[in-house]
C-alpha positions as CSV (number, residue, x, y, z in Angstrom):
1,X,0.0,0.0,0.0
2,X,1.2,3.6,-0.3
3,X,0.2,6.6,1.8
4,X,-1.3,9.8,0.1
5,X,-2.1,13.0,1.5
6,X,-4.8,15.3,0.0
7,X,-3.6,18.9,0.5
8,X,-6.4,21.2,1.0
9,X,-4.6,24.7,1.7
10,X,-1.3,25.9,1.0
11,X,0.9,25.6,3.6
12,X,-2.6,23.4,4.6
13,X,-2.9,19.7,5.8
14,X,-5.4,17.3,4.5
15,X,-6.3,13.6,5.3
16,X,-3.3,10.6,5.0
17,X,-4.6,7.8,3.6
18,X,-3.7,4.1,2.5
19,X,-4.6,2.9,-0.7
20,X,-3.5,-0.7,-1.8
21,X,-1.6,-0.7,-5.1
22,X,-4.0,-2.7,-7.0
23,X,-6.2,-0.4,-6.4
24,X,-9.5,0.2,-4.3
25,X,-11.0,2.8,-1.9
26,X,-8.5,4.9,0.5
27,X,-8.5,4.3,3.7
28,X,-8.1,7.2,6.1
29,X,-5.5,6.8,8.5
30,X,-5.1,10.0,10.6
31,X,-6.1,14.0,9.2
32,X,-4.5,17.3,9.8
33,X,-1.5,16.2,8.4
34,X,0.7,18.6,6.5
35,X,3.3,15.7,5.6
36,X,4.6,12.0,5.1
37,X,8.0,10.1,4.6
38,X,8.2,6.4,4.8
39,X,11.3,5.1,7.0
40,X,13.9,3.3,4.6
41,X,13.1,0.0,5.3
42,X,9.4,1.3,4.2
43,X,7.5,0.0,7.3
44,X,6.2,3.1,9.3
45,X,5.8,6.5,8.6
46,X,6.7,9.7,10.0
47,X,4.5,12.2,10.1
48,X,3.6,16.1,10.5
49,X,0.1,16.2,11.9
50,X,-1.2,19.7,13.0
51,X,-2.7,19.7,16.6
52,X,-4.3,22.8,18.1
53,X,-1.4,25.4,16.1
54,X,1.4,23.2,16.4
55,X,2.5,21.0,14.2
56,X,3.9,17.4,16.2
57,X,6.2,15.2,14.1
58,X,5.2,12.0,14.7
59,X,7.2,8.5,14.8
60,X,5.4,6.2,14.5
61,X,2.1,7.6,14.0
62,X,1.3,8.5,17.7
63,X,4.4,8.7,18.9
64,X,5.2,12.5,19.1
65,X,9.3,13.0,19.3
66,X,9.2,17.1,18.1
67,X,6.3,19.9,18.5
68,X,6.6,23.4,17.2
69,X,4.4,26.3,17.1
70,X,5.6,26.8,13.4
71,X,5.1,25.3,10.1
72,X,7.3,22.6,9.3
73,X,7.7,23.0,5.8
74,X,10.1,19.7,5.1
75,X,11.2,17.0,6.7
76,X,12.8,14.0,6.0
77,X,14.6,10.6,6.8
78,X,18.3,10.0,6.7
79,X,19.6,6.5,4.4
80,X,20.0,4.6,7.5
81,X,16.2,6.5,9.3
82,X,18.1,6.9,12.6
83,X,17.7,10.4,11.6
84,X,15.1,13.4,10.8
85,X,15.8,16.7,9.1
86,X,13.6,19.2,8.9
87,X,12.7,22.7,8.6
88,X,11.0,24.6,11.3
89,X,9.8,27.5,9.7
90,X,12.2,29.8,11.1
91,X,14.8,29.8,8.5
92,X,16.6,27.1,10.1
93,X,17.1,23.5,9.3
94,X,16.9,21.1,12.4
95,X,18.1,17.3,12.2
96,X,16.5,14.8,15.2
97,X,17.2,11.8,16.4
98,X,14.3,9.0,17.0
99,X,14.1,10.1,20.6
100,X,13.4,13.4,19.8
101,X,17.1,15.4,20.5
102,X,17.2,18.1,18.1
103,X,20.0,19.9,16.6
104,X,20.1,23.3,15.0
105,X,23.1,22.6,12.3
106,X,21.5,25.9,10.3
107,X,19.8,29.2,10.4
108,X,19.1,32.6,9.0
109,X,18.0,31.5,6.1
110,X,15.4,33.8,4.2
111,X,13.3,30.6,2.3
112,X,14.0,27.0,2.4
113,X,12.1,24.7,-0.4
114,X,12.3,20.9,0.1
115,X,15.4,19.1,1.5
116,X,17.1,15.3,0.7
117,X,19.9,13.5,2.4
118,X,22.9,12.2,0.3
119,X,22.6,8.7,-0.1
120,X,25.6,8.2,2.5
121,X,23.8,10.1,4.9
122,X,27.1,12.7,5.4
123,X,25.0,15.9,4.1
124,X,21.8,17.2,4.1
125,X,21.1,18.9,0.5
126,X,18.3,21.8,0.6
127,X,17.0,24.7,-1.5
128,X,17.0,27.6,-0.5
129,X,18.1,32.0,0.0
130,X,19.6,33.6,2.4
131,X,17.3,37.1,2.2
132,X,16.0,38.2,-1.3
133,X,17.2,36.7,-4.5
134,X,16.8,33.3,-6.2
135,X,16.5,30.0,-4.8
136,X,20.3,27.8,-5.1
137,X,21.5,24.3,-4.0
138,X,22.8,24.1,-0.7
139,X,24.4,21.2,1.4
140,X,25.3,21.0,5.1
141,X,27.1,18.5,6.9
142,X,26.0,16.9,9.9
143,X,28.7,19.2,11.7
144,X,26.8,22.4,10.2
145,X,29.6,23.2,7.3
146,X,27.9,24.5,4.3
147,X,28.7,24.7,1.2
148,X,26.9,26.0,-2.5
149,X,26.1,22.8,-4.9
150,X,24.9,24.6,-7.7
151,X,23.1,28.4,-8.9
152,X,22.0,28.9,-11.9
153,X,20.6,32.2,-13.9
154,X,17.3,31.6,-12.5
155,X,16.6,29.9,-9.5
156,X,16.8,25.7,-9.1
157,X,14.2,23.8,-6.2
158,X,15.6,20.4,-4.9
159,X,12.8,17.8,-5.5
160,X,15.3,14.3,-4.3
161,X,18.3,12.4,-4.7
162,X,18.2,9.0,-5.6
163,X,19.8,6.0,-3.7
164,X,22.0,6.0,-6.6
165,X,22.9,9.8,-6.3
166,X,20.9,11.7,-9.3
167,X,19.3,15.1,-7.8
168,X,16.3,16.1,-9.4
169,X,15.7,19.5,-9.4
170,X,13.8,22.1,-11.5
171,X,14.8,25.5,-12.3
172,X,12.9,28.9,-13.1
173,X,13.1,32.2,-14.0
174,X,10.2,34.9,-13.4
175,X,9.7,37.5,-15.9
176,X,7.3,39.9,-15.4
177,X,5.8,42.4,-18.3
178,X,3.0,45.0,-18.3
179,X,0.8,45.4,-20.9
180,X,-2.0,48.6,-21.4
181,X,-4.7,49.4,-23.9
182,X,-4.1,53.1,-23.9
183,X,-7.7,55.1,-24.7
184,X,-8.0,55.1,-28.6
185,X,-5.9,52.1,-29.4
186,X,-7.2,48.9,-30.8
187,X,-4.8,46.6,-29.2
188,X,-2.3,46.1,-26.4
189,X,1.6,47.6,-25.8
């Protein structure tokens, strides 16, 4: 079975659900939850799940091991899932163990987009900006060293890196344009 989770909102949380892979009707497992990442070994979940303004991570489901008043707007497990990093919504980037100790190993960051751990587990890769300006590929070590991966003329989002080590990310540039019908004109400049 896989787990799905309906957004409703942005920045929202919607119902998780199991569906079996051949198909058939979801079944609900718990709501209010902003997001999902299966363990490595693919048995249990973890889980954001939004209580009364704060949103718990959850592992197992039930099991609370991190609350915050903020949005936690990533999270993820390490290769080996002895290990949770996420992002707390305050422009820092946290990494827990399964007991719940937490270690800031980032902050001050403007925006952070998703995060994905190397395969080996030795860095945590991560979009994100310091203040205003374009989204670039960051990593951090486990000992909170930094370093820039890749910028690009636009702006690149980390979406994962594979077991094997292929990063998929996606790049974009805004451009912006005005357009007027000035009083007597026929058509647009």
């Amino acid at each position: 079975a896989i787990a799905i989770g309906r957004e409703e909102l942005v920045r929202g949380a919607g119902t998780l659900a199991r569906v079996p892979l051949e198909g058939g009707a979801p079944r609900e497992v718990v709501e209010n939850v902003s997001l999902a990442d299966w363990s490595p070994d693919g048995r249990d979940l973890a889980i954001v799940h939004k209580v009364g303004g704060n949103s718990r991570l959850e592992f197992p489901i039930g099991k609370v091991i991190y609350e915050t008043g903020l949005y936690i707007g990533a999270m993820r497990f390490s290769p080996r899932g002895d290990r949770l990093a996420l992002t707390p919504g305050d422009g820092s980037i946290v990494v827990l163990d399964l007991a719940g100790k937490a270690m800031t190993l980032s902050k001050g960051w403007g925006e952070i987009g998703d995060l994905a751990w190397r395969p080996d587990g030795s860095e945590i890769w991560f979009s994100g900006v310091r203040s205003i300006g374009k989204f670039a590929l960051y990593a951090l070590s486990l000992s909170g060293r930094e370093r820039l991966v890749r910028e690009e003329a636009g702006g690149l989002f980390l979406h994962d890196i594979s077991k094997g080590g292929h990063v998929l990310v996606s790049d974009y540039l805004f451009n912006q344009s005005l357009a007027a019908l000035p009083a007597g004109e026929s058509s647009e400049r």
